[in-house]
LOFI-59264 format. One record per residue: x, z, y of N, C-alpha, C in turn; residue number from 1; residue in one letter. Coordinates in pm, 1 decimal. Each point is the difference from the previous one (the first is absolute). Example, Ala and Ser with C-alpha at 12.3 -4.5 7.8 and 13.67 -1.06 7.14 Angstrom:
REM residues 2
{pt {1319.0,780.0,-569.0},{-89.0,0.0,119.0},{90.0,0.0,120.0},1,"A"}
{pt {-35.0,-72.0,105.0},{82.0,6.0,119.0},{-77.0,73.0,109.0},2,"S"}
***
This chain:
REM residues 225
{pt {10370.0,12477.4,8127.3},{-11.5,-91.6,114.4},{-125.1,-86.3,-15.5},1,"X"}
{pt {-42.1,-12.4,110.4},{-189.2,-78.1,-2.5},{61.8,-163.9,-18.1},2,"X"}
{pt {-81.4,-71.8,-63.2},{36.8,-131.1,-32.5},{-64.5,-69.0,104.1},3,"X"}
{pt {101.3,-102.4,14.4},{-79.4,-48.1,129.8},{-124.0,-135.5,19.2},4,"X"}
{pt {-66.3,-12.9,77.8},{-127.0,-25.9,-42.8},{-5.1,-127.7,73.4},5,"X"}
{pt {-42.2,-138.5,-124.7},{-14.5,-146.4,60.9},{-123.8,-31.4,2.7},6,"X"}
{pt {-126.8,-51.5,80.0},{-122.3,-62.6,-32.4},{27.2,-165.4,-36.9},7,"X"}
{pt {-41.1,-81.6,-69.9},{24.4,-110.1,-30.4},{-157.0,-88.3,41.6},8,"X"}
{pt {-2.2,-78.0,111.2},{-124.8,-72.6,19.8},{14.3,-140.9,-28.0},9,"X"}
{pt {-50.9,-41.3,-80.9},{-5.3,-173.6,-48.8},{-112.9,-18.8,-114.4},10,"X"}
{pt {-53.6,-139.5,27.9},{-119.3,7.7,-90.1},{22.7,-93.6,-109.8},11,"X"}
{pt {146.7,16.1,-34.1},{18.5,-86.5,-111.0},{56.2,139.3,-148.1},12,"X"}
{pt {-91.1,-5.2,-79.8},{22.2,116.2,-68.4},{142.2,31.2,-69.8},13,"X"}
{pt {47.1,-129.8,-36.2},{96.1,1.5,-76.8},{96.6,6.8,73.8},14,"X"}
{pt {42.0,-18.4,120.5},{121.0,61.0,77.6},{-45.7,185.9,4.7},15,"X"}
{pt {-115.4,14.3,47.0},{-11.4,171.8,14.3},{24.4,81.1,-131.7},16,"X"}
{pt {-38.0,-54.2,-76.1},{84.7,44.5,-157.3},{169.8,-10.5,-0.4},17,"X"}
{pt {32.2,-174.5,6.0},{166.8,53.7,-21.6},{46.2,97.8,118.4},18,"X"}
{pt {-32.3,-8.3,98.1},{64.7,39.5,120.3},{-22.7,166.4,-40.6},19,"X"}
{pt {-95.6,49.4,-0.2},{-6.7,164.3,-50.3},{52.6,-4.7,-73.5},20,"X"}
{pt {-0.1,-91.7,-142.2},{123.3,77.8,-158.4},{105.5,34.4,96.2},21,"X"}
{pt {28.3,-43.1,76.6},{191.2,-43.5,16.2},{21.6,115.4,125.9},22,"X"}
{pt {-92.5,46.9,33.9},{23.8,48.7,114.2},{-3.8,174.7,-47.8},23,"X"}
{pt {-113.0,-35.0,-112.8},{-46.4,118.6,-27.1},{131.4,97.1,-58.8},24,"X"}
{pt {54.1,-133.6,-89.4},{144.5,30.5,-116.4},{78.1,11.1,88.5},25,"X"}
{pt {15.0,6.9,146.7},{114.0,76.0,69.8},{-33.2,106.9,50.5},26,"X"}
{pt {-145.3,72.7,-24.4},{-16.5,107.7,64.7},{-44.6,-11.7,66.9},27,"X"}
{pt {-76.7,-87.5,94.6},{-119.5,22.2,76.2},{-107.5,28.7,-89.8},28,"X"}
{pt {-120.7,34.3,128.0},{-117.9,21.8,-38.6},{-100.1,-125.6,71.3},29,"X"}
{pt {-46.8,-38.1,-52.1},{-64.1,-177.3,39.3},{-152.4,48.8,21.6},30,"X"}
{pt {-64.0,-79.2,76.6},{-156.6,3.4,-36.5},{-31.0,-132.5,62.7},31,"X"}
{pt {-108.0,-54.9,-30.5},{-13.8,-162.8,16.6},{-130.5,-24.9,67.6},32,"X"}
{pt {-28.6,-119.3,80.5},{-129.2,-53.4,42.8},{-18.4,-136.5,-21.0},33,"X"}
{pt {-72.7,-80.0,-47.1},{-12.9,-138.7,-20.3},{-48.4,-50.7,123.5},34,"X"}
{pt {-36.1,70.3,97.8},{-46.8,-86.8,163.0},{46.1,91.3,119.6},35,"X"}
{pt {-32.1,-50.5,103.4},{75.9,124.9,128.8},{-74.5,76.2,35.6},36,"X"}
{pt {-150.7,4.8,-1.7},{-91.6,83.8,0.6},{24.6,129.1,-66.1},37,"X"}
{pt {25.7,-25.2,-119.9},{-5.2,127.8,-95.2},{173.7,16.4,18.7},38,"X"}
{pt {73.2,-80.0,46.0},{167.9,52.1,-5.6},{-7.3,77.7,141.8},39,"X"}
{pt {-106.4,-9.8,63.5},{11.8,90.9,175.0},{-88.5,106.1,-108.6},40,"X"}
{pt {-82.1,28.7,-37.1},{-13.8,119.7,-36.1},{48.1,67.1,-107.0},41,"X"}
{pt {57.6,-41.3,-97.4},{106.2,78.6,-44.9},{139.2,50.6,82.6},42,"X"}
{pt {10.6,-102.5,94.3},{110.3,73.7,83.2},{-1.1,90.5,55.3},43,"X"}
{pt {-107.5,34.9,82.7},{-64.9,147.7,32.6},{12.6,67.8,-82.5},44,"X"}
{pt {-9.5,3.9,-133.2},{-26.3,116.3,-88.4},{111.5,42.7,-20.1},45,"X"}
{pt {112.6,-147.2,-79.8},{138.0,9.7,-61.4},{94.8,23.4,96.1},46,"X"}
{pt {21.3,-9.7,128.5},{105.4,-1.9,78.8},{111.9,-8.2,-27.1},47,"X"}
{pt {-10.4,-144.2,-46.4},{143.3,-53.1,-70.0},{104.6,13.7,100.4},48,"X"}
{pt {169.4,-14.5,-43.5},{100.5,12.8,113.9},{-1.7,-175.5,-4.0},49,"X"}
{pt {-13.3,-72.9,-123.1},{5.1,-165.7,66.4},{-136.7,11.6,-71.7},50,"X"}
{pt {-33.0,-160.4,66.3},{-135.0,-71.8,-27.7},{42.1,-156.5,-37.3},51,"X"}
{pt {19.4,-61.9,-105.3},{13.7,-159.0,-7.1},{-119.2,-55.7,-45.2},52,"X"}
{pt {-36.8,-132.1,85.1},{-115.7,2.8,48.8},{46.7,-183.0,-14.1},53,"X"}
{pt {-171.4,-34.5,-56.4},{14.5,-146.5,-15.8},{-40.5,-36.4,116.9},54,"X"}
{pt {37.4,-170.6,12.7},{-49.6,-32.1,147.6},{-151.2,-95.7,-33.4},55,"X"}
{pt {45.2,-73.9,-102.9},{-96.8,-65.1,15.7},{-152.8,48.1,-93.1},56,"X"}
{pt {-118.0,77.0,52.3},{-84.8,73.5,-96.8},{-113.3,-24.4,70.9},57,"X"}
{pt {-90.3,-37.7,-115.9},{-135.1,-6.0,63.7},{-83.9,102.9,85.4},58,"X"}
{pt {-132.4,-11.7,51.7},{-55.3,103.2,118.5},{104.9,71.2,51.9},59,"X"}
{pt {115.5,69.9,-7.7},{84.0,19.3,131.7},{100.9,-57.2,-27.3},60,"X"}
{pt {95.9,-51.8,67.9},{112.3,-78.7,-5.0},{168.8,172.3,12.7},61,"X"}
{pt {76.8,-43.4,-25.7},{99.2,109.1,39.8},{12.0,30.2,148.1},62,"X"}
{pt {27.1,-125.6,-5.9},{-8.5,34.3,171.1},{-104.0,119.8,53.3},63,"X"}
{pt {-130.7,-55.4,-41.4},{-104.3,71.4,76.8},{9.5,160.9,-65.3},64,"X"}
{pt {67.0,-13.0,-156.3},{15.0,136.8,-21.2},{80.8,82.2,43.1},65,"X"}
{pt {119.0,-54.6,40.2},{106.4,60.5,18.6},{-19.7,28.1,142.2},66,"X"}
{pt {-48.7,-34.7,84.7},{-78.3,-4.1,160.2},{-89.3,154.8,-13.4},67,"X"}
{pt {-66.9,-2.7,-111.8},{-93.7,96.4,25.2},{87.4,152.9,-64.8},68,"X"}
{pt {84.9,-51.6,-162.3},{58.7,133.2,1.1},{98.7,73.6,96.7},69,"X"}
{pt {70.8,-71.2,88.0},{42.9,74.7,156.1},{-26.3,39.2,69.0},70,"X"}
{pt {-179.7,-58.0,17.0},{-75.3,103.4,86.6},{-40.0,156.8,-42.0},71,"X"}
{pt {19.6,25.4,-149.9},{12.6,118.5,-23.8},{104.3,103.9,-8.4},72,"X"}
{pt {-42.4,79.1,94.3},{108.6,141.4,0.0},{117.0,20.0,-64.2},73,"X"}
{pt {-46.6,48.0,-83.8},{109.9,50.0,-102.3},{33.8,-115.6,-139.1},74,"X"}
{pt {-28.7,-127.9,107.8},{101.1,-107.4,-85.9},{77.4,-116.8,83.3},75,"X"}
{pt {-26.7,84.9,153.9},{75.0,-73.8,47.6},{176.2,-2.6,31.4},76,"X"}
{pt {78.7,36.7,-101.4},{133.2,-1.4,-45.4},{13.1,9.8,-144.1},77,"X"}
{pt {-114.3,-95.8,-75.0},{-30.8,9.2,-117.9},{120.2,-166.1,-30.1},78,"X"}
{pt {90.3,-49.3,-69.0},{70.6,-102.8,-8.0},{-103.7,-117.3,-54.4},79,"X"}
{pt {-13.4,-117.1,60.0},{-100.7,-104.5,-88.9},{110.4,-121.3,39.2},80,"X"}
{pt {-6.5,-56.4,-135.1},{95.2,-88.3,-40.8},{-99.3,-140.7,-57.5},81,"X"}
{pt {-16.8,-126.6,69.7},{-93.9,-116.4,-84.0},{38.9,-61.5,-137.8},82,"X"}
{pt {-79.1,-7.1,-35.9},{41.1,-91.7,-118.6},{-32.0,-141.2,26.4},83,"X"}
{pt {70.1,-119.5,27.6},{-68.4,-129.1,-4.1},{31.3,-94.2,-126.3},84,"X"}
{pt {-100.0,-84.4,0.9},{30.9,-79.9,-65.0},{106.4,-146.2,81.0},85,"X"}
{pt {112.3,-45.5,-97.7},{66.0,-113.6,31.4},{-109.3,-133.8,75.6},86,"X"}
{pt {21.1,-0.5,133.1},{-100.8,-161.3,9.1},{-101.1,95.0,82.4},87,"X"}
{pt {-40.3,88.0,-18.1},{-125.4,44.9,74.6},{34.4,-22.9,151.1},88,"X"}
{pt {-93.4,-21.3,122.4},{0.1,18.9,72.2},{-44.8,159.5,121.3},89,"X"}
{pt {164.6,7.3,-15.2},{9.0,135.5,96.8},{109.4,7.8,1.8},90,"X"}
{pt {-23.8,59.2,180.5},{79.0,40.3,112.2},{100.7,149.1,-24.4},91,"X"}
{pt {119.5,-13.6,-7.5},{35.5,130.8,-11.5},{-15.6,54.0,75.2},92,"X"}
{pt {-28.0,-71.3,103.5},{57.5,72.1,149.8},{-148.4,77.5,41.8},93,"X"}
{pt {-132.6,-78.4,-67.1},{-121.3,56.1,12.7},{-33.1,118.8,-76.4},94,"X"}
{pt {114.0,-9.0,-138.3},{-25.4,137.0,-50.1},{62.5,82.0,38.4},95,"X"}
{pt {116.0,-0.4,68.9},{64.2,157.0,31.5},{-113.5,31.5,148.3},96,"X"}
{pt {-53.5,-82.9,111.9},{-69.5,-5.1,104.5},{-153.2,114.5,-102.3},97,"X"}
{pt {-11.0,-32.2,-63.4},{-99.8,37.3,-93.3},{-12.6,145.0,-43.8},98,"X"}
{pt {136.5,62.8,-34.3},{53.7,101.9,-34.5},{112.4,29.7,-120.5},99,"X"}
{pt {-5.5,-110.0,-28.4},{108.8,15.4,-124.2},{118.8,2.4,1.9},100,"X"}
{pt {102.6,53.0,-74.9},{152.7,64.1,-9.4},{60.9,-117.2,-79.4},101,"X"}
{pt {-12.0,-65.4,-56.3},{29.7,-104.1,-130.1},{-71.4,-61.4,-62.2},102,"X"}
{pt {51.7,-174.1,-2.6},{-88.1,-22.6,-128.9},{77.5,-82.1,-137.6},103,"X"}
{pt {-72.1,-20.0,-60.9},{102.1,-13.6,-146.2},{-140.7,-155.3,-69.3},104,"X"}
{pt {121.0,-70.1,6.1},{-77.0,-144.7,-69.9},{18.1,9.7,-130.4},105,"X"}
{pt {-160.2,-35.9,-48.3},{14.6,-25.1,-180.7},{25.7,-158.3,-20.7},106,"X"}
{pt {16.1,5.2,-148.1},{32.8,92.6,-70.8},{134.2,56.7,-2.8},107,"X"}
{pt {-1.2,134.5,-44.2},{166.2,61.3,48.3},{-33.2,41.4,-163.2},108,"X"}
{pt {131.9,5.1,-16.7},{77.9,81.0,-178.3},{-96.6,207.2,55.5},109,"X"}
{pt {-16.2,44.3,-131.7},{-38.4,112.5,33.3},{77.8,114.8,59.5},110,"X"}
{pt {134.2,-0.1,-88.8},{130.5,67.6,45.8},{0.3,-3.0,150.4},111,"X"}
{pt {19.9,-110.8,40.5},{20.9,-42.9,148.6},{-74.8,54.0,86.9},112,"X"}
{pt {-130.4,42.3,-18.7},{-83.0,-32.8,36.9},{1.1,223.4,5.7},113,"X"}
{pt {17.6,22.8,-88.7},{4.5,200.1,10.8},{172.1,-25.6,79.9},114,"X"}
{pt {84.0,-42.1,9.0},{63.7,-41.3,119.9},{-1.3,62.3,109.8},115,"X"}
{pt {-88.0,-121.1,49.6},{-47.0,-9.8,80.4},{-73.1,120.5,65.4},116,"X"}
{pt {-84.0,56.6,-98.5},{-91.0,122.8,47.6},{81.2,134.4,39.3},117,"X"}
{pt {132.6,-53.9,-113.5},{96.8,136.9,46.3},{56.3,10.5,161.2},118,"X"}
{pt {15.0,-143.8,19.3},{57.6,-3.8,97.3},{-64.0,32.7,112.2},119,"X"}
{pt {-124.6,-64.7,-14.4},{-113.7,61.2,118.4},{-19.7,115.5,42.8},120,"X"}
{pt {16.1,79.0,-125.5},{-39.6,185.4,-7.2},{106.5,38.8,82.6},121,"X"}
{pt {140.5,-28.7,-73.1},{133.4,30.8,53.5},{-8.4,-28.8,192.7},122,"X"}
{pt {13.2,-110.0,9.4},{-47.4,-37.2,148.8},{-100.7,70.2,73.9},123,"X"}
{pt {-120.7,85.7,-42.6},{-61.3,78.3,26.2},{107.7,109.5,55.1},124,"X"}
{pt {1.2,71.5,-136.4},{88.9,125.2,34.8},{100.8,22.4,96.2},125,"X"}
{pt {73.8,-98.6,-10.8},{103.2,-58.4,104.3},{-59.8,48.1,116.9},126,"X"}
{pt {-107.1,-55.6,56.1},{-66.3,4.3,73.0},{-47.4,91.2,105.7},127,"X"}
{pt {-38.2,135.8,-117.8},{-40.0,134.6,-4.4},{131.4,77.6,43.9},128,"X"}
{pt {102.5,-63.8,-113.6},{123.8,82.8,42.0},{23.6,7.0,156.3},129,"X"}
{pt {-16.9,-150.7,58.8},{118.3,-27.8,121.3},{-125.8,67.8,113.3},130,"X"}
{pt {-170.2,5.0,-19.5},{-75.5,61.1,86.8},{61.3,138.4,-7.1},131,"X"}
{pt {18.8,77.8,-79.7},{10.8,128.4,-9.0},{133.6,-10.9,53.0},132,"X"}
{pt {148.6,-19.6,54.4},{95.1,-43.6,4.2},{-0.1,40.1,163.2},133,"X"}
{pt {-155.7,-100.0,33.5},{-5.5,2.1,195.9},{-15.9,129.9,16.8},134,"X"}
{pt {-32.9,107.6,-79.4},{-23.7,104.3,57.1},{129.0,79.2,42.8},135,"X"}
{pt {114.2,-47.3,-60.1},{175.9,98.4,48.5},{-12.4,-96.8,120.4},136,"X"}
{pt {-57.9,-100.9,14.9},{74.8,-100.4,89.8},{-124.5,57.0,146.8},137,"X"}
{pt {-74.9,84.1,-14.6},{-71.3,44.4,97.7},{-147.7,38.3,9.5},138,"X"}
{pt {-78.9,-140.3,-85.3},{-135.1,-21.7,2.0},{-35.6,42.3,-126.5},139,"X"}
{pt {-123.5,84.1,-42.1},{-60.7,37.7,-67.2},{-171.7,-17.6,13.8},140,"X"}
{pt {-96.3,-40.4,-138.2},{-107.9,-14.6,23.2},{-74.1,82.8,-131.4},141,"X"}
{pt {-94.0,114.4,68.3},{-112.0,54.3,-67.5},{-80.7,-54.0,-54.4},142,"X"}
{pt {-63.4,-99.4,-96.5},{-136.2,-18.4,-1.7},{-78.1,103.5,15.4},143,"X"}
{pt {0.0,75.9,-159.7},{-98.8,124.1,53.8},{-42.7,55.7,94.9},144,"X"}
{pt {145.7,51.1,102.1},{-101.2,8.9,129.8},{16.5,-5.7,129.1},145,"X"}
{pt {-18.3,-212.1,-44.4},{27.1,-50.6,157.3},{90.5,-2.8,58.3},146,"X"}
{pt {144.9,72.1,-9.0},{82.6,-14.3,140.2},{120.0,-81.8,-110.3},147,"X"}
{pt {42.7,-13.3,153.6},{147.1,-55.6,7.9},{100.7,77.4,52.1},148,"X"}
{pt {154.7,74.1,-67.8},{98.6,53.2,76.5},{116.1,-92.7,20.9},149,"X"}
{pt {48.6,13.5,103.6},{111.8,-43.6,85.7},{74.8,117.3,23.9},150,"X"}
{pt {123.9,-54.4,-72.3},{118.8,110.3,17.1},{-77.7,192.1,5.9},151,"X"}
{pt {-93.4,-1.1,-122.2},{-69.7,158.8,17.4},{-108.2,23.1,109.3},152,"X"}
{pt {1.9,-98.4,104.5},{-110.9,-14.3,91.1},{-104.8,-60.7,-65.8},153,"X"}
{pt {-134.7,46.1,26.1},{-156.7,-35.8,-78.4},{-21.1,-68.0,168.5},154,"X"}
{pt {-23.1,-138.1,-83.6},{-97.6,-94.6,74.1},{-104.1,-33.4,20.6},155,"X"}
{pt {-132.1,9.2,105.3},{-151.5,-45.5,-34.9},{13.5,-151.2,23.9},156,"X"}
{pt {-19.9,-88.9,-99.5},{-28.1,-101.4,3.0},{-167.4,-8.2,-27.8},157,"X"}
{pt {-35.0,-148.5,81.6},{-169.5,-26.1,-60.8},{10.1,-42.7,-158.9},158,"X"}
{pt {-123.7,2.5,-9.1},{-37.1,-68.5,-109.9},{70.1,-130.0,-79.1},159,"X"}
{pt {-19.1,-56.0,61.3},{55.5,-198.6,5.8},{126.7,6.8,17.0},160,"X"}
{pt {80.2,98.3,78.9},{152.8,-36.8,-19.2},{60.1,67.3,-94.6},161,"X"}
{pt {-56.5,98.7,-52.6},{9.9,99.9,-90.3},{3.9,-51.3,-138.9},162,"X"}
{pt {-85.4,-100.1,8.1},{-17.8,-104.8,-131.5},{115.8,-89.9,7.4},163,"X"}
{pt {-33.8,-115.5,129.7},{84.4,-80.8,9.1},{182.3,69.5,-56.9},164,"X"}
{pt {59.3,122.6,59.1},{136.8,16.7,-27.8},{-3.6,1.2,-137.9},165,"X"}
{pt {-121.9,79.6,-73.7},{10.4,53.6,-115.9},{10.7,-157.3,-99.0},166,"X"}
{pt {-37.6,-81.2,14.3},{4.9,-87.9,-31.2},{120.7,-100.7,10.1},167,"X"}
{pt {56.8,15.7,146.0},{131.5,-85.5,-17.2},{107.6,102.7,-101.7},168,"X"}
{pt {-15.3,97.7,-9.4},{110.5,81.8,-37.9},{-19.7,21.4,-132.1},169,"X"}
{pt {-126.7,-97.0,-41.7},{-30.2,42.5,-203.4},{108.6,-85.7,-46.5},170,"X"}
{pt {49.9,-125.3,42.6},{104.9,-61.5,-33.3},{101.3,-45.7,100.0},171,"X"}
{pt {120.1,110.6,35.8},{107.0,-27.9,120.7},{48.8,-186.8,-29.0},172,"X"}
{pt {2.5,-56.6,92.1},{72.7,-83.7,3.0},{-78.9,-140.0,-41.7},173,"X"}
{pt {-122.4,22.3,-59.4},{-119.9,-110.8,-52.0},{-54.5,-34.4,149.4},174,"X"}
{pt {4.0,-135.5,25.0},{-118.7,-56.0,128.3},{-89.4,-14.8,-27.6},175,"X"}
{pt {-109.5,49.2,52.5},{-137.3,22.5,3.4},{-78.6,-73.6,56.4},176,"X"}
{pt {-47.4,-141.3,-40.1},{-89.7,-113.4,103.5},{-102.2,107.5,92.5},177,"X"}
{pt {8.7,-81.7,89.9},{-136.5,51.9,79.5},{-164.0,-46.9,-80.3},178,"X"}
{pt {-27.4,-61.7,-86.4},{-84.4,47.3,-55.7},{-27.0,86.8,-71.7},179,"X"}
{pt {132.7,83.9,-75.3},{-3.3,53.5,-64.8},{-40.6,123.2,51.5},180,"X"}
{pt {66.3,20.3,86.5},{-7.9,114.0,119.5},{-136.4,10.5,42.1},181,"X"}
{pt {-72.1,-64.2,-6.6},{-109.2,-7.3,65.0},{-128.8,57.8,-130.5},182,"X"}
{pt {50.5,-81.2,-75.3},{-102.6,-11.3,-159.0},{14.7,162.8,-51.5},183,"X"}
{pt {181.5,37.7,38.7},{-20.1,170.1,-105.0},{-61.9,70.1,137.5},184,"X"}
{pt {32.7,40.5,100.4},{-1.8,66.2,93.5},{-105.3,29.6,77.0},185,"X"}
{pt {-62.5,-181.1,39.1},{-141.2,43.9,56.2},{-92.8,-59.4,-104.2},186,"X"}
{pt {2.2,-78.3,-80.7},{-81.3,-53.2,-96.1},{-60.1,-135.7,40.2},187,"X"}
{pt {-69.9,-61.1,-116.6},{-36.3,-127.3,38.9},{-138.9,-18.7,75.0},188,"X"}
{pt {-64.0,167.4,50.6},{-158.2,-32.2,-6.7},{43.8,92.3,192.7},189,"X"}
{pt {143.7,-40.1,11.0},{-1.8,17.7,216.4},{73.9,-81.1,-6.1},190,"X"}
{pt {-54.7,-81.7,125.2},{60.9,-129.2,71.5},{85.3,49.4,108.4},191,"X"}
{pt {115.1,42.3,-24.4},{110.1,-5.1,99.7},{136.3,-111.1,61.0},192,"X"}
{pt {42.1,4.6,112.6},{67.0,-106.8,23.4},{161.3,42.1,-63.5},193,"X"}
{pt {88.1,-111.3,31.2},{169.9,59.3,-72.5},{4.7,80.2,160.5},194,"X"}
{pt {-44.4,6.5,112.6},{51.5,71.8,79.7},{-14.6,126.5,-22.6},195,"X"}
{pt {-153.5,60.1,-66.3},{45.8,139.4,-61.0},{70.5,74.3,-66.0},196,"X"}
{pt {44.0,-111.8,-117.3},{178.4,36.3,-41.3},{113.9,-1.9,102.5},197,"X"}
{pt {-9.2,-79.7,70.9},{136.4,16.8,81.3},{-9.7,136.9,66.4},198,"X"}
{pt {-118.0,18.5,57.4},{-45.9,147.1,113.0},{63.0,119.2,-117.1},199,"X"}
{pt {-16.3,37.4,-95.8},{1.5,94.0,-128.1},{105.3,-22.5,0.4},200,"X"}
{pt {83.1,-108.6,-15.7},{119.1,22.3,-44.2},{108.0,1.6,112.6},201,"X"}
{pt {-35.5,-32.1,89.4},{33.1,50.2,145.5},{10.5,184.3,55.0},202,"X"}
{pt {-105.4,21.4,-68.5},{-26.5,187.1,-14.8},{59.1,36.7,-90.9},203,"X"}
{pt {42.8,-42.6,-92.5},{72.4,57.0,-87.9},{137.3,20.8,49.4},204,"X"}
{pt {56.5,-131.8,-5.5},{180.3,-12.3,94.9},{-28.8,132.3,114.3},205,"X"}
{pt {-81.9,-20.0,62.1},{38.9,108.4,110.4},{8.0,186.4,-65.6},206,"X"}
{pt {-51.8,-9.0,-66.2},{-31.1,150.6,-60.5},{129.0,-16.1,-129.3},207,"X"}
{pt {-15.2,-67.2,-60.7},{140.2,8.8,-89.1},{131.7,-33.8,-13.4},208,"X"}
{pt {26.6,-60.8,81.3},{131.2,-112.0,61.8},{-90.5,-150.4,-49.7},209,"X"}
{pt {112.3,-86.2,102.0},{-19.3,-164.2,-50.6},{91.6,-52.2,-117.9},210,"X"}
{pt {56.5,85.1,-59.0},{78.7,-43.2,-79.3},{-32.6,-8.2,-96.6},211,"X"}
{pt {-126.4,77.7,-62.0},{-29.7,8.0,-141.3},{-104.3,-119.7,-20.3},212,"X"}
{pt {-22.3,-99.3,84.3},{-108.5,-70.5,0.3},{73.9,-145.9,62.1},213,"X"}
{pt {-7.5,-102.4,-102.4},{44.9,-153.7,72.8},{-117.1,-105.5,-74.3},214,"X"}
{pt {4.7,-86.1,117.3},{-109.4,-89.9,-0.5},{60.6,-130.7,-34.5},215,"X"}
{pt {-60.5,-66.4,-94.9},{45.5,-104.0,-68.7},{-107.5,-104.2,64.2},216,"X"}
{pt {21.4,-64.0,95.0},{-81.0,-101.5,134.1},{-65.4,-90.5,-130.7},217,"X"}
{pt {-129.1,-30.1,32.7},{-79.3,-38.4,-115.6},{-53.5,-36.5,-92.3},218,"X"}
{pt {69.2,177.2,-60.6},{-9.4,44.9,-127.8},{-90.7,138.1,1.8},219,"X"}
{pt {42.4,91.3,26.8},{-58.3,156.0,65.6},{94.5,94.5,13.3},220,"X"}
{pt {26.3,112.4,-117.5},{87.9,149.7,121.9},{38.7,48.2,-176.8},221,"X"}
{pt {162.1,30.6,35.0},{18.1,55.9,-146.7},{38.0,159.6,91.1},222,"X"}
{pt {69.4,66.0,-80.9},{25.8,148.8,12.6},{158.6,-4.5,-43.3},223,"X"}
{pt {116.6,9.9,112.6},{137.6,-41.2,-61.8},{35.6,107.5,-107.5},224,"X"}
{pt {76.3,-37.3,-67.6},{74.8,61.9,-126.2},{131.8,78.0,80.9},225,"X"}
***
């Protein structure tokens, strides 16, 4: 079985040391960055299943890293979990808006703390399980290539809604801010309004039922369980 794979970004050395012993001694495989610069490009390389990620770091902040590792592809259902410090100033609510799944205040016991990571992974899978799950329940999604089936019927969806479903349905039952929606889907470098989400997700209900889709009034659009 492949061990599963954590990146650790913080520029304080001596947490990226204990935090790998402990993580490592349960069987992960760790690899580390002391800034977010070099933790966005090791993430590309490593395609960790989580990313714990400091907030507060010089030349990029987490935020700004964790902003930019969602804009990439194949890490955008990658788990990133913050690390803060006690007293720091930050918004949780700015980090999940941001992209993040969890965050975890230091200092935490180490035990606690691979915990924690289990639990994240676990919650992943979960995840995976209950997507794969929608498919008895009707809906099925290709990445490879592009479509969507409904009850054995192949759907042409565009581009953008094609993403957008694929995206509510990476985690059934998770609400999805409308920035968020906006940040994985169209990215941060097109200026679109929330009415283009509503239009998309308006096309969606009609082509898949309205049932698999409820709107949490402002918050954004989960994918029901």
């Amino acid at each position: 079985m492949d061990k599963q794979r954590v990146l650790l970004v913080d520029d304080e050395q001596d947490i990226l040391d204990l935090v790998s012993y402990n993580l490592q001694k349960e069987g992960f495989e760790v690899e580390m960055a002391d800034n977010g610069k070099d933790g966005v490009k090791k993430a590309k390389k490593f395609l960790p299943e989580l990313i714990l990620l400091d907030v507060m770091m010089p030349e990029m902040d987490g935020m700004e890293t964790c902003i930019e590792i969602r804009d990439i592809p194949e890490l955008k259902h990658t788990l990133i979990a913050f690390l803060t410090a006690r007293g720091e100033d930050y918004s949780q609510i700015a980090g999940f808006e941001a992209g993040a799944d969890d965050y975890i205040t230091k200092p935490i016991k180490p035990r606690v703390l691979v915990s924690r990571v289990k639990a994240l992974l676990r919650r992943k899978s979960s995840g995976e399980d209950e997507s794969k799950k929608k498919k008895k329940k009707g809906i099925s999604i290709d990445k490879d290539r592009y479509i969507v089936l409904k009850d054995g019927e192949e759907l042409s969806l565009p581009k953008k809604e094609f993403e957008l479903l694929s995206l509510l349905m990476s985690q059934p039952g998770r609400v999805f801010t409308r920035e968020s929606i906006l940040s994985n889907v169209w990215g941060n470098d097109v200026v679109v309004g929330d009415r283009t989400i509503d239009v998309h997700i308006r096309k969606l209900r009609e082509k898949l039922g309205d049932s698999y889709f409820k709107t949490v009034k402002g918050v954004g659009y989960k994918f029901n369980d």
